[in-house]
N, C-alpha and C positions, 0 to 999 in steps of 0.2 A: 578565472577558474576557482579560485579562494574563496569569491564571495556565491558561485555558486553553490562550493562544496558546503559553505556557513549553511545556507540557504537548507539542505537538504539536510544537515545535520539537524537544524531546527525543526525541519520535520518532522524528522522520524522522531526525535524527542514528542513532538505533538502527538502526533500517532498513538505510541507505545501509551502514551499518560494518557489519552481517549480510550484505548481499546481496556487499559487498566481498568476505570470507570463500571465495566461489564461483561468482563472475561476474568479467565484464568491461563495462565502460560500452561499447557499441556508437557512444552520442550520441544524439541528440533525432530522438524517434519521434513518433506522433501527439501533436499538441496540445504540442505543445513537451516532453512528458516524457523524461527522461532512459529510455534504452531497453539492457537487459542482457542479457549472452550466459552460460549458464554453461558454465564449461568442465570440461574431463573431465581427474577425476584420476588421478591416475598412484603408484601404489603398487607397481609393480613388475612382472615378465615373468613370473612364475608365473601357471600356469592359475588356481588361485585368486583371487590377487590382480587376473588380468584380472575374472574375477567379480564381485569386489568393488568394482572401479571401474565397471564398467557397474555394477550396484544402483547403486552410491553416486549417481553422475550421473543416474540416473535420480531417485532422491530428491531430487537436488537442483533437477533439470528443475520437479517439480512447487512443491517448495519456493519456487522463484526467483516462480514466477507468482502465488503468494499474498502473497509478500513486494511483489511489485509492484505487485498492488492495494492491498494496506494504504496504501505508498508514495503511489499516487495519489490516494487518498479523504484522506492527509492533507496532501499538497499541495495537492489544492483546498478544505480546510478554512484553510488559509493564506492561498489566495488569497481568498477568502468573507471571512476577515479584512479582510486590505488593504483588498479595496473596498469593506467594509461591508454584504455581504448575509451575512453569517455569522448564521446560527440564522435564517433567514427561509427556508420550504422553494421549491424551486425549481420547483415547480409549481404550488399553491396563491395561491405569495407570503402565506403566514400566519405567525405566527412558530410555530416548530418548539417541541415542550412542552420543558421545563426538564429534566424526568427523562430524556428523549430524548439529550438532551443531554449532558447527563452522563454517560447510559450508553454511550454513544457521542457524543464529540466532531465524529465526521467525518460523520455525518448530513448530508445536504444536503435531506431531505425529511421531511415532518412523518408521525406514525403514519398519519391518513387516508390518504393521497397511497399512503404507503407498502402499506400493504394493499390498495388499490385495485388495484396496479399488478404485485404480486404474485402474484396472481390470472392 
């Protein structure tokens, strides 16, 4: 449990220093999550370069959103720690399988649950 919890602490350290990169912290959004803006860069007043900053920001639009789930699935992987429902899924209440797990730390649901629900 220790090396997983290492594992997701180093995370979200990655995360947070990625999202840094091309956002800004807005402050706490739903559910107490920290909540990001990105912002638009600036490489210059040539036509082109306006081009290249809308792409870029757009890439980074959708970038910011994936970063921010990841973000959140391992934050409440943290929290599942603390309180001790960590590897128990959150619908069943079964313990989540070991491979599961592994292969994904931030799983909060077991494969049944999961497939059922995906559907």
């Amino acid at each position: 449990m220790q090396e997983t919890k290492t594992e997701l602490l180093e995370e979200e350290v990655r995360l947070k220093e990625e999202l840094a990169n091309f956002t800004v912290i807005l402050g706490a959004g739903k559910k107490n999550m920290t909540s990001y803006a990105t912002t638009f860069p600036d490489f210059g007043d040539k036509s082109g370069e306006n081009a290249s900053e809308v792409a870029s920001f757009n890439n980074n639009v959708s970038l910011k959103s994936l970063l921010e789930a990841e973000l959140k699935d391992v934050e409440g992987a943290l929290k599942r720690i603390a309180n001790g429902t960590y590897g128990i899924c959150k619908y069943c209440h079964k313990p989540i399988e070991e491979q599961r797990i592994k292969a994904r730390p931030t799983s909060s649901s077991c494969v049944v649950c999961k497939k059922s629900f995906s559907k």
